[in-house]
C-alpha positions as CSV (number, residue, x, y, z in Angstrom):
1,X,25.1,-32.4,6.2
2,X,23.8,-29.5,8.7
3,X,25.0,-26.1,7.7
4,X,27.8,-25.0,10.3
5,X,27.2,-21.4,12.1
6,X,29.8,-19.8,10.1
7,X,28.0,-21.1,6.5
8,X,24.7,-20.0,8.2
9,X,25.9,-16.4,8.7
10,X,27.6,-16.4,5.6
11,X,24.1,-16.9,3.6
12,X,22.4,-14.3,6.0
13,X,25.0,-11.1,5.2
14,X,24.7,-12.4,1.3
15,X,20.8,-12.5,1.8
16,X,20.5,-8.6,3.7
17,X,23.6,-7.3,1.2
18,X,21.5,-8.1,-2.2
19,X,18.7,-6.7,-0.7
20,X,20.3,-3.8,0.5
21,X,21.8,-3.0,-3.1
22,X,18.4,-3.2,-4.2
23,X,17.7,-0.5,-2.3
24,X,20.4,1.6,-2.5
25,X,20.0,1.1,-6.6
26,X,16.3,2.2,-6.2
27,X,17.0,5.4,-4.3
28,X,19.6,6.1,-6.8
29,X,22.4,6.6,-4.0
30,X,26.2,5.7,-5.1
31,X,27.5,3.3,-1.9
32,X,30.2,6.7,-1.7
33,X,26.6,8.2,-0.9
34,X,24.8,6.4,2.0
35,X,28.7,5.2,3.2
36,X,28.8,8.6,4.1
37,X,25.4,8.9,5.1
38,X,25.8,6.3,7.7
39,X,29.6,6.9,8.5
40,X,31.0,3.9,7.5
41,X,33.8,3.8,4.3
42,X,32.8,2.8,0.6
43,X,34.5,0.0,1.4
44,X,32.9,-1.4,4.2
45,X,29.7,-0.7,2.7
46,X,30.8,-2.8,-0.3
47,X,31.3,-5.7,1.7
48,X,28.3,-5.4,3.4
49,X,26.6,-5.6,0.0
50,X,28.7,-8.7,-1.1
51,X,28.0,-10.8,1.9
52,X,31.8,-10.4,3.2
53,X,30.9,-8.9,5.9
54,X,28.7,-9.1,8.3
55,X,26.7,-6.2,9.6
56,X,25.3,-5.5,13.1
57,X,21.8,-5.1,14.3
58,X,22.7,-1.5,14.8
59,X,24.4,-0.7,11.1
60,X,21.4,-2.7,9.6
61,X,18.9,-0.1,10.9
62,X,21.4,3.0,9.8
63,X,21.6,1.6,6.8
64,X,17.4,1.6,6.5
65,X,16.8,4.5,8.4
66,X,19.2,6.2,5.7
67,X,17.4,4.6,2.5
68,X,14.1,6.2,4.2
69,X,12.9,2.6,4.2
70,X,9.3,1.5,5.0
71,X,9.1,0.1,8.6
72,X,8.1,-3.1,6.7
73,X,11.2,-3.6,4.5
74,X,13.1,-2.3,7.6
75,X,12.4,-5.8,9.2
76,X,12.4,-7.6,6.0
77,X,16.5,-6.2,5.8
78,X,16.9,-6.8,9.8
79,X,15.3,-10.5,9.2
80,X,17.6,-11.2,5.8
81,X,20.7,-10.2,7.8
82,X,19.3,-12.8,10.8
83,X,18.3,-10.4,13.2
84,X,14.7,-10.2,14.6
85,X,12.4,-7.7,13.5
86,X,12.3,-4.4,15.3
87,X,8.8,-3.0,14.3
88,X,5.7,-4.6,15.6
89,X,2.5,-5.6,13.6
90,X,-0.7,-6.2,15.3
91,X,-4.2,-6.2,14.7
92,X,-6.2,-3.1,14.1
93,X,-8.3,-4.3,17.1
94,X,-5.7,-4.8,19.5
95,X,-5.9,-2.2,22.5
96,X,-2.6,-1.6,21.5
97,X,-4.1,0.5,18.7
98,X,-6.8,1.3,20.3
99,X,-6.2,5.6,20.3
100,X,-5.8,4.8,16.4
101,X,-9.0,3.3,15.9
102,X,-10.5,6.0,17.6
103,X,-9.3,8.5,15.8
104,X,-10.5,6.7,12.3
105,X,-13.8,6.2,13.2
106,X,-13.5,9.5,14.1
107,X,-12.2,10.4,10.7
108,X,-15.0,8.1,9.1
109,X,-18.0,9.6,10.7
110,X,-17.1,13.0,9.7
111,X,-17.3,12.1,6.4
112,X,-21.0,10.9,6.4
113,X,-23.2,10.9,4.4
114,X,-20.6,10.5,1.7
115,X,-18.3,7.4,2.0
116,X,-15.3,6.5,3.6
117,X,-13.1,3.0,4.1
118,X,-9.7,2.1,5.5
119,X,-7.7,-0.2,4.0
120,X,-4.2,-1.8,4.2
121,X,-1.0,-2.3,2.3
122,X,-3.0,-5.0,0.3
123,X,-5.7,-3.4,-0.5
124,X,-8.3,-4.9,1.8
125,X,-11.2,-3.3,3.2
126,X,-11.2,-2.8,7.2
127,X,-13.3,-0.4,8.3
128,X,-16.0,1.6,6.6
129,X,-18.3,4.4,7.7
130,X,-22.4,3.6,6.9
131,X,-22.1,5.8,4.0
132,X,-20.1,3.6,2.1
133,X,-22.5,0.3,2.1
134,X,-25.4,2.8,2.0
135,X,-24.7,4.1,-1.4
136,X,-22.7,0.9,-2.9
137,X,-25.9,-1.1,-2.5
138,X,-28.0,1.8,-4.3
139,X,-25.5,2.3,-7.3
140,X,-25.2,-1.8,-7.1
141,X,-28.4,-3.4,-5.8
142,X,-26.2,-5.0,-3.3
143,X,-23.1,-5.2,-1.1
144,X,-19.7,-5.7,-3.5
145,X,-18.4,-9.0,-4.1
146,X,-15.3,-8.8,-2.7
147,X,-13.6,-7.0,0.5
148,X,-11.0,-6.2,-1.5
149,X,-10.8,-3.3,-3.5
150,X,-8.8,-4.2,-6.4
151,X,-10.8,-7.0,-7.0
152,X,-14.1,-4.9,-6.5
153,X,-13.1,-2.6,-9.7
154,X,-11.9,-5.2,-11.9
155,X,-14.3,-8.1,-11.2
156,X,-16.8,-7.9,-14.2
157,X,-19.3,-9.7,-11.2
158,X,-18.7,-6.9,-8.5
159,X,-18.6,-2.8,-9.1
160,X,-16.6,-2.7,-12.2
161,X,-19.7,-2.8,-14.4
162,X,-21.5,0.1,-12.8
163,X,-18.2,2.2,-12.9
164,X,-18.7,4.8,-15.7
165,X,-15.2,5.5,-16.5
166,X,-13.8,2.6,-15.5
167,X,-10.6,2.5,-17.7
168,X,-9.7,5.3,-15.7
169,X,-9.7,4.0,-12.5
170,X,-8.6,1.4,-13.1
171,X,-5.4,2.7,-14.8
172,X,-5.0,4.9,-11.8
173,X,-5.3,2.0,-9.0
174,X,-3.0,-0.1,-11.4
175,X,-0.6,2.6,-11.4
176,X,-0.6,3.0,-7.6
177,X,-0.2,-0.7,-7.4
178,X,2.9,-0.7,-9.8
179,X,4.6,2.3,-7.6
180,X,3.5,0.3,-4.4
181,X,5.5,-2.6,-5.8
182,X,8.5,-0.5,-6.9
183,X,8.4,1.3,-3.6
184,X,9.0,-2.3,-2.1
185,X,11.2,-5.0,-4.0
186,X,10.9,-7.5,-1.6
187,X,7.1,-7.5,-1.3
188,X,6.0,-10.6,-3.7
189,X,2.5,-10.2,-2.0
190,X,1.9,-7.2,-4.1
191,X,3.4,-8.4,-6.5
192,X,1.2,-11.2,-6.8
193,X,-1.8,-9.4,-6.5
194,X,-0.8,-7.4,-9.4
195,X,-0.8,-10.2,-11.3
196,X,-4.5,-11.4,-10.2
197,X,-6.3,-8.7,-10.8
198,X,-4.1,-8.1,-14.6
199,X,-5.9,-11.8,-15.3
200,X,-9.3,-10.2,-15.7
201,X,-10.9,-10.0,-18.9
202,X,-10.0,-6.9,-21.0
203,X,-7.6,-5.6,-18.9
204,X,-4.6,-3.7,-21.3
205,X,-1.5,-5.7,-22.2
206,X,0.3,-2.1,-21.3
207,X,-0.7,-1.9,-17.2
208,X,1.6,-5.2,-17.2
209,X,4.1,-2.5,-16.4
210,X,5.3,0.6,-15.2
211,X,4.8,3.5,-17.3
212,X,8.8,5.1,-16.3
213,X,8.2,8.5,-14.8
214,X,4.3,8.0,-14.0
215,X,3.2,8.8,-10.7
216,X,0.0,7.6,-9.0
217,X,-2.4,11.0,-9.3
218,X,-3.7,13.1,-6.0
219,X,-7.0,13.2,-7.0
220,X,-8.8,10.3,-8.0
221,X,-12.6,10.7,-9.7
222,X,-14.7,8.3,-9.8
223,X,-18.5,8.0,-11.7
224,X,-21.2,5.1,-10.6
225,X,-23.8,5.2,-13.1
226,X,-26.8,2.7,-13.4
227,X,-30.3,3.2,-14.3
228,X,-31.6,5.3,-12.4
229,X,-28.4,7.6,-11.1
230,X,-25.3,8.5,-11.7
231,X,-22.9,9.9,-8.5
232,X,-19.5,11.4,-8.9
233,X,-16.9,11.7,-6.3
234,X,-13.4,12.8,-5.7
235,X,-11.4,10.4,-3.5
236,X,-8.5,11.6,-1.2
237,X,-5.9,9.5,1.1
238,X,-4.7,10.2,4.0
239,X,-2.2,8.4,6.4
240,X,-0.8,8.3,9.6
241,X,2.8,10.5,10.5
242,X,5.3,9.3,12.4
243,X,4.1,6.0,13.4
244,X,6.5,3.1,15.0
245,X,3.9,0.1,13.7
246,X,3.5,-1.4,10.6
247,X,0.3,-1.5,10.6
248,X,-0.7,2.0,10.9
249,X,2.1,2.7,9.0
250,X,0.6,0.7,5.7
251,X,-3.3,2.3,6.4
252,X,-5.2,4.4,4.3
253,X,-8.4,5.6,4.5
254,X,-10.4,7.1,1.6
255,X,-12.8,9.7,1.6
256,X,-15.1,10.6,-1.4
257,X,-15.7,13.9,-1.9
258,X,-19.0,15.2,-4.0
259,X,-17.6,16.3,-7.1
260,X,-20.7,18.3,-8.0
261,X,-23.9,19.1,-6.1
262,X,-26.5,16.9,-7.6
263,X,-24.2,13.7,-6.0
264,X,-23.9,14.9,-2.5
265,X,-27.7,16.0,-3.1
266,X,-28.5,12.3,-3.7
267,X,-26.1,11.2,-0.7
268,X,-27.9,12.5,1.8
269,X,-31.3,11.8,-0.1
270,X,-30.1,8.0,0.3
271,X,-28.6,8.9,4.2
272,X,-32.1,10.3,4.8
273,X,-34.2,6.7,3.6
């Protein structure tokens, strides 16, 4: 038997309040809290979270704008609740986006002769300046394995082997993963990367979870080191502001910084070939 209208709605506010409890619970708001944040009562709000009531498009994206959510998860909570989604995602290389793109390749080209990428939410490599394949097939001999970056550092077949302190980094990216994932309940993509890249060989039992109070670091250094060099560099994100896309929302792009002189000496020896 077909589910009636009322049955159908029914599983929708039971779907968006769970998922909205989630939420609250992770930004540690009481429902007396964001009820008032949003103007509604306690009890309302309580509803809303049981799946008695149903909420409107418009309290849906109160209730999100209030739990600071990610543009993202705001759709995710405007799709469980059976609305459409509000924020757009497109392609990188959509004219939509194309003032964006300019302004990264801007960002990238600055950076020569020391490298720079963009990724996205998952990790995956999009854009890179020259520098980037320019050194990486020095330190490596060739390109990396993967386009993913997570997968680069712990596949003992692409960079992880000519990563000097590589229980570092990889603590640090596991860590950023982990507060990625927490940051995003719903997201079982991340989730399930997390869990490819914890099935490579000698990876610690402990980066299975979340070390409580850890946050990912600032500053990340990284060392490359094979026979004949060894390059240090500093790595720093940076993100879009106020952005009404999910896709430039989820970007980062990564610049590495010299750490001493004798690396960015070598960079632009290489830059110079």
């Amino acid at each position: 038997m077909s589910s009636t209208p009322r049955a159908i709605a029914s599983d929708a506010a039971s779907h968006a309040g769970l998922l909205l409890r989630d939420w609250r619970n992770l930004r540690r708001l009481s429902q007396l809290d964001l009820s008032l944040e949003v103007g509604v009562s306690a009890r309302h709000l309580s509803c809303i979270e049981t799946g008695k009531a149903q909420p409107s498009r418009e309290m849906i994206s109160k209730l999100a704008n209030a739990l600071a959510m990610p543009l993202r998860e705001h759709n995710a909570l405007l799709m469980a609740a059976g609305y459409a989604p509000k924020y757009a995602e497109t392609s990188l290389t959509t004219q939509e986006l194309a003032p964006a793109r300019r302004a990264i390749e801007f960002i990238l080209r600055q950076q020569e002769p020391y490298p720079a990428f963009v990724m996205d939410r998952y990790w995956n490599v999009l854009m890179t300046n020259n520098a980037l394949p320019r050194i990486f097939g020095k330190v490596r001999g060739r390109a990396p394995l993967h386009g993913n970056i997570l997968h680069q550092i712990f596949d003992p077949n692409d960079m992880r082997p000519v990563v000097a302190n590589w229980a570092d980094v990889a603590s640090d990216v596991i860590r950023h993963l982990h507060h990625q994932i927490a940051a995003a309940p719903s997201d079982i993509k991340a989730r399930s990367l997390l869990n490819e890249v914890l099935k490579y060989p000698e990876v610690p039992a402990e980066w299975r979870t979340r070390e409580p109070g850890m946050s990912p670091s600032p500053l990340l250094t990284t060392t490359f080191r094979n026979e004949a060099m060894e390059l240090r560099f500093l790595s720093t994100f940076t993100t879009f502001g106020t952005t009404w896309n999910v896709t430039i929302e989820e970007l980062r792009i990564e610049s590495m910084f010299p750490a001493d002189e004798e690396t960015a000496e070598i960079c632009r020896s290489i830059a110079a070939d």
